[in-house]
C-alpha positions in Angstrom: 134.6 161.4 67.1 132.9 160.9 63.8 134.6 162.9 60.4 132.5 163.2 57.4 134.4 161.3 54.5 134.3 162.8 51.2 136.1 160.5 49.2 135.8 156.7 49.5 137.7 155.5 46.6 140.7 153.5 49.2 137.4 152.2 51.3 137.7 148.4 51.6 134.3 146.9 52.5 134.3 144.8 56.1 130.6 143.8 56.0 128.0 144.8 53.2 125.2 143.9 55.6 125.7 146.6 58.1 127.4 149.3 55.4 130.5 149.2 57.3 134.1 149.6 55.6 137.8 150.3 56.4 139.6 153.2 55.5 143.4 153.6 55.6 144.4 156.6 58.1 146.3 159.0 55.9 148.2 160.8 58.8 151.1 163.1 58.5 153.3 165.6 60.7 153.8 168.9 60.1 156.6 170.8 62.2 157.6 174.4 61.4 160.6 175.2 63.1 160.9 178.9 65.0 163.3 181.7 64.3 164.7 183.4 67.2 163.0 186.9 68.5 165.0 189.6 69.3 162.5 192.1 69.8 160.6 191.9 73.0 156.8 191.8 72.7 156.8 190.5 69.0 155.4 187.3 68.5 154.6 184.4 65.7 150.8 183.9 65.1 150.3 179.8 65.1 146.9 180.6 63.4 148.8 182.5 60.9 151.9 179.6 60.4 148.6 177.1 60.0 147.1 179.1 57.2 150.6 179.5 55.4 150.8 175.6 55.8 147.6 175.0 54.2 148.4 177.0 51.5 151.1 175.3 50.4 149.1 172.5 49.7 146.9 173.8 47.8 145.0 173.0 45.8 144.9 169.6 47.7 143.2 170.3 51.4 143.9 168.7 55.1 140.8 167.1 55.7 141.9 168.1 59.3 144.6 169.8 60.8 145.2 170.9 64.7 148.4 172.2 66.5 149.9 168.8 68.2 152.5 171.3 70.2 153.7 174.5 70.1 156.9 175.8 72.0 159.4 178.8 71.7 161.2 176.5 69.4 158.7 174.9 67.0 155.0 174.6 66.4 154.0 170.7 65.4 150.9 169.9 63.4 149.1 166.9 63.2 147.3 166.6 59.7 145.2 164.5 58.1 143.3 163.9 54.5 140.8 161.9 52.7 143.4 159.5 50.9 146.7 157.6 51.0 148.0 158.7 47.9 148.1 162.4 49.0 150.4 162.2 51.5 153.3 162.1 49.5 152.2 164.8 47.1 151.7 166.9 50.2 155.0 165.8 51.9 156.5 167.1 48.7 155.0 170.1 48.7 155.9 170.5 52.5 159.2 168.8 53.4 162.3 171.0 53.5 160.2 173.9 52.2 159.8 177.1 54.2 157.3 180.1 55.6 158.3 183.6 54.9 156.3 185.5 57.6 156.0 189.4 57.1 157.5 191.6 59.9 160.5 188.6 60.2 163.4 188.7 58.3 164.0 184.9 59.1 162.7 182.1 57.2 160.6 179.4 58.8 162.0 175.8 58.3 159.3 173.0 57.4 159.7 169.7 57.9 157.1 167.0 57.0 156.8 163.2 57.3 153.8 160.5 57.3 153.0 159.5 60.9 153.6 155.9 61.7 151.1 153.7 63.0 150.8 152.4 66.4 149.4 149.4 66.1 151.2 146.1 67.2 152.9 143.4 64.9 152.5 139.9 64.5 155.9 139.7 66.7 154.6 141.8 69.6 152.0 139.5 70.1 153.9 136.4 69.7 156.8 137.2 71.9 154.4 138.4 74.6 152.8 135.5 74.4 155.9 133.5 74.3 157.3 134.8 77.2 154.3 135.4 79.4 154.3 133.1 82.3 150.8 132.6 83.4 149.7 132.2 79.9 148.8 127.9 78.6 149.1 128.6 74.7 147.5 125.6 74.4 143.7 126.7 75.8 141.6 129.7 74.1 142.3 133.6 75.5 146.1 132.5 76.6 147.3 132.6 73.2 146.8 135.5 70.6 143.5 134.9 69.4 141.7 137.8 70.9 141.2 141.7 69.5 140.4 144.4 72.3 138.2 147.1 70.2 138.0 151.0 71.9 135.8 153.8 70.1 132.9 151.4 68.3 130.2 153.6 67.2 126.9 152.2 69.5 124.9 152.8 66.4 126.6 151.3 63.5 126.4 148.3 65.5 122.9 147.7 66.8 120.4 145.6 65.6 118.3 147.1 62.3 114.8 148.4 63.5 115.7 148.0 67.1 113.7 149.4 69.8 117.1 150.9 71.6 119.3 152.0 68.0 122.2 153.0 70.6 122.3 149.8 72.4 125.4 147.5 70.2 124.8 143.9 69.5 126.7 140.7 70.0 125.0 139.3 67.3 126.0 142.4 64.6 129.5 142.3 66.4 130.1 138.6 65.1 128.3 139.4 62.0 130.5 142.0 60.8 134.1 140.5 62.5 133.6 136.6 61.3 134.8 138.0 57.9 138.2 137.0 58.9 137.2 133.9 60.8 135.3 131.7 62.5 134.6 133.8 66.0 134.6 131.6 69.0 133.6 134.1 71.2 133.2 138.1 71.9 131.8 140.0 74.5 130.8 143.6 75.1 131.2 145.0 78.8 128.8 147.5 78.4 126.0 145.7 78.3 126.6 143.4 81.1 125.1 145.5 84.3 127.4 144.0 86.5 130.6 144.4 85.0 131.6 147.2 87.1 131.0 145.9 90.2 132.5 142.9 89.4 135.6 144.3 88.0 135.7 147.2 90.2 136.2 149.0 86.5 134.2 151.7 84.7 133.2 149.4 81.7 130.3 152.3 80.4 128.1 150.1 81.3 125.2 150.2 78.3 122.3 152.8 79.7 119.9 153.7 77.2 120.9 157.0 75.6 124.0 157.1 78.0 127.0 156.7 75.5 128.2 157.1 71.9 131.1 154.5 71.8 132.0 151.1 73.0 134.4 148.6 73.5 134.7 145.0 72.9 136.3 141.8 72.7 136.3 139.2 69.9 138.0 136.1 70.1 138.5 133.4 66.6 138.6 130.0 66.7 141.9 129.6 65.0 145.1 131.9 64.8 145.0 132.8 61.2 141.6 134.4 61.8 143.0 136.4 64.9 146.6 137.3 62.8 144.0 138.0 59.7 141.6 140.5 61.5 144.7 142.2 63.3 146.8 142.6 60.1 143.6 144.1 58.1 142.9 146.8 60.7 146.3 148.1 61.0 146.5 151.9 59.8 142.5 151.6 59.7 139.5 153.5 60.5 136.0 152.4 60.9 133.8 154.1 57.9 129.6 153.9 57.7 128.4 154.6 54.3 124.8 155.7 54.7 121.7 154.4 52.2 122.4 158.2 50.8 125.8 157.2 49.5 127.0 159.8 52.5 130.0 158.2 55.0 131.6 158.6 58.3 134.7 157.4 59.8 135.8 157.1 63.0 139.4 156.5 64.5 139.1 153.4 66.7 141.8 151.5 69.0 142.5 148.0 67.8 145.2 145.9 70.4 145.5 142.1 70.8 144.7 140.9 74.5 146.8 140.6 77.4 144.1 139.7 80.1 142.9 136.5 79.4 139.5 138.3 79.5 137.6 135.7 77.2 139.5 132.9 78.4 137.7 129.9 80.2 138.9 130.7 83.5 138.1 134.4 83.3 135.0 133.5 81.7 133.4 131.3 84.1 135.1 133.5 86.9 132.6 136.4 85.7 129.8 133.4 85.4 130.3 132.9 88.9 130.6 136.3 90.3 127.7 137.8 88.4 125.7 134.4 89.7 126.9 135.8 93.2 126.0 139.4 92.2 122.7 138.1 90.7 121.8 136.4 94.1 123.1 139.2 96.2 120.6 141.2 93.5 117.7 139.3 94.0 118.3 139.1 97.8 118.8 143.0 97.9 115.3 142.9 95.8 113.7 140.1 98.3 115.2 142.7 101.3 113.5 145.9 99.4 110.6 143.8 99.0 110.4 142.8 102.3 111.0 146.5 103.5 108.6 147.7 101.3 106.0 145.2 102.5 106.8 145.9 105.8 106.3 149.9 104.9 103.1 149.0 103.5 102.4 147.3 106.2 103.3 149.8 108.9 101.8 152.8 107.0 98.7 149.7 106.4 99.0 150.3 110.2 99.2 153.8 110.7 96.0 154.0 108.1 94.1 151.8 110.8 95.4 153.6 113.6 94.6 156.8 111.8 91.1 155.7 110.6 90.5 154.5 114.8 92.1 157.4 115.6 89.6 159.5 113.5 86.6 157.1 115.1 87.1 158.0 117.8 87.7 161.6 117.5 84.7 161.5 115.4 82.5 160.0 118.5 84.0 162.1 120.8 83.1 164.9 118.4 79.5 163.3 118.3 79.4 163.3 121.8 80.8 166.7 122.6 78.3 167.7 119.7 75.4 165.9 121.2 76.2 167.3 124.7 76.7 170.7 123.5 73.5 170.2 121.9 71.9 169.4 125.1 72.8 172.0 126.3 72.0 174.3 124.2 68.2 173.0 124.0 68.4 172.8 128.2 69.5 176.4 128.1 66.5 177.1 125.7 64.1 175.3 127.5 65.8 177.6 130.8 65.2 181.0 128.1 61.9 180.0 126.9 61.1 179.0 130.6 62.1 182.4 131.6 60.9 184.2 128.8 57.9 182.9 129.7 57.8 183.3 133.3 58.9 187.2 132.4 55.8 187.0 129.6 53.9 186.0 132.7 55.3 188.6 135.3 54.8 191.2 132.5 51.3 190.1 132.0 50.2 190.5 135.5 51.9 193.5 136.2 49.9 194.8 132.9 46.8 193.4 134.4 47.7 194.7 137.8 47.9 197.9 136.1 44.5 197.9 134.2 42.9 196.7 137.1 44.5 199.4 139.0 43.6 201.9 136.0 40.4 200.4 136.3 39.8 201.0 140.0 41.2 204.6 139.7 38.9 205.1 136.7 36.0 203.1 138.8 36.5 205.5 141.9 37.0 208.2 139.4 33.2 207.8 137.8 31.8 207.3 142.0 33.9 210.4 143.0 32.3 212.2 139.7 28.6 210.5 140.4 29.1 211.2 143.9 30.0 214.8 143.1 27.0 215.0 140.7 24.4 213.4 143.8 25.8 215.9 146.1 25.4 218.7 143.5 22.2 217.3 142.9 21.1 217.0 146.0 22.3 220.4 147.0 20.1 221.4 144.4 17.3 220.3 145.5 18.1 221.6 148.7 18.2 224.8 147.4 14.8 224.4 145.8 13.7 222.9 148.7 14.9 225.9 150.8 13.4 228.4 148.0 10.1 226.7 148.3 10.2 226.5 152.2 11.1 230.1 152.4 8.4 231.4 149.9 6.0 229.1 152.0 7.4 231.0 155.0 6.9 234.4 153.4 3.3 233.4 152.1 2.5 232.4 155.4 3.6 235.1 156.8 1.8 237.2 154.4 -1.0 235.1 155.0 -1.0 236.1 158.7 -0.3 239.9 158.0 -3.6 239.6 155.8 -5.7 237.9 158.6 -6.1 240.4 160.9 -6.4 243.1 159.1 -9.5 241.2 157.5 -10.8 240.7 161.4 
């Protein structure tokens, strides 16, 4: 976690190129000892014991301050400010002093001392060494040569103008740590992408955008470089100062090596098994290859089977279409044949019927004709009869005449 840093004046510089600096941790402890309540239900505000601390400081200000523990007993506060120098002007103000708190009658006890660093001495490393068994002093990584970093800011150490600003650099790493020696060697976890299955360890391996801090190991050629680098971080935090004059600091674990990690043994161990991993890597890509080939191949496959499948469903389609159009001009041919044949039949009954129309009308005109001779003749029967019978009567008449002439 990254703290704005207001005042830089006790800022040592570790490497001008990269804007990086050290800055002593000015760390103190704060505990404010409880009175005992004899009223059930009443109780002690630790926001309000905080505020009463930091006012006793003023005008000086924690630069950060958090409630470490709190317990019937006591509340203990971590605190921490810009510089060195003000911790004892606030231990002063602070140690053996005490918090009047209204509604209490009791006084609250303060005690305050500066926090003492854990970080390891130049005899830690040596005895362990000493008395470590496995270790060969004599050959690089078995002696105390190497730093273990936790908490390194990704982007104060990446490459300027990179492509990936959150990916750290082995090359800025040695850059900014060869200022207390010669560095034989240093390696960061995170960007190896087998370390975790080769370690069987969550290294944070490096994905891009993926993590904020780091960890790695740097390892000098000689002693005094190691004993130089590990005295000079102790009680130190990791500053940036920006182009803009602005900095950051961050709190960052510093320890001296106890696994032979950049050792030559350990080194060409992780050689070897990330040559293994590489080959099993390459063989899982060959297999997935292979598989995906073989996919291609299959669905390559079911495209042909598909595309005969379709052929063929397409020219049984044809022929079910060309059959059903057979069909359907047969079965026109069969209506037009019939249509025609009941044209036809319709015809001739039509004809049938005007001939039969015809012949009624024909015998209708002889029946009238006919019926006109016979009136005809009848009429001149009549005339005939008329004339006969006035021939009669003139003869007749004719013969009365006669003998009365005689």
């Amino acid at each position: 976690m990254t703290t704005i840093v207001h005042d830089t004046t006790e800022a040592v510089c570790l490497s001008a190129g990269y804007n990086l600096y050290l800055k002593p941790i000015a760390k103190m402890t704060v505990s404010v000892a409880l009175p005992q309540l004899k009223l059930p239900g009443k109780s002690i505000s630790n926001w309000e014991v905080m505020e009463r601390v930091k006012a006793m400081v003023a005008p000086e200000q924690f630069s950060a301050l958090r409630i470490s523990k709190s317990t019937m007993d006591f509340i203990r506060f971590e605190g921490e400010v810009e510089n060195k120098t003000v911790v004892k002007s606030l231990l002063g103000r602070l140690d053996g002093k005490s918090i009047k708190l209204s509604g209490f009658t009791d006084v609250l006890k303060v005690r305050a001392v500066e926090n003492k660093v854990d970080f390891p001495t130049r005899h830690d490393w040596d005895s362990f060494f000493r008395d470590a068994k496995d270790m060969n002093e004599t050959l690089p990584g078995e002696r105390p040569d190497t730093i273990h970093l936790e908490g390194l800011p990704c982007r104060w150490f990446s490459q300027k103008d990179s492509q990936y600003p959150d990916r750290p650099s082995e090359e800025v790493l040695i850059a900014v740590f060869q200022t207390f020696g010669k560095v034989r060697n240093v390696d960061i976890p995170m960007l190896d992408p087998y370390r975790e299955e080769m370690m069987g360890k969550n290294f944070s391996t490096f994905s891009f955008g993926g993590h904020l801090n780091f960890e790695a190991y740097v390892q000098y050629q000689e002693y005094c470089g190691f004993t130089k680098a590990m005295d000079t971080l102790r009680g130190m935090k990791l500053m940036l100062k920006g182009d803009d004059g602005k900095a950051v600091a961050c709190n960052i674990k510093v320890t001296f090596d106890t696994s032979k990690h950049l050792g030559d043994t350990s080194v060409k161990k992780r050689n070897l098994e990330r040559l293994k991993l590489q080959e099993l890597e390459r063989q899982r890509e060959e297999q997935k290859q292979r598989e995906k080939e073989e996919e291609e191949r299959r669905k390559e496959e079911e495209r042909y089977d598909g595309r005969q499948k379709e052929e063929k469903e397409r020219k049984k389609e044809e022929r079910l279409r060309k059959r059903e159009q057979k069909l359907r001009e047969r079965e026109e041919r069969r209506n037009l044949k019939k249509m025609r044949r009941q044209q036809e039949e319709e015809q001739k009954k039509l004809q049938m019927k005007i001939a039969l129309e015809e012949r009624r009308l024909l015998l209708a005109q002889r029946n009238l004709e006919s019926i006109r001779l016979i009136a005809e003749l009848l009429a001149r029967a009549k005339v005939l009869i008329y004339t006969m019978q006035h021939y009669m009567h003139l003869n007749e008449y004719s013969e009365c005449l006669l003998p009365s002439v005689g």
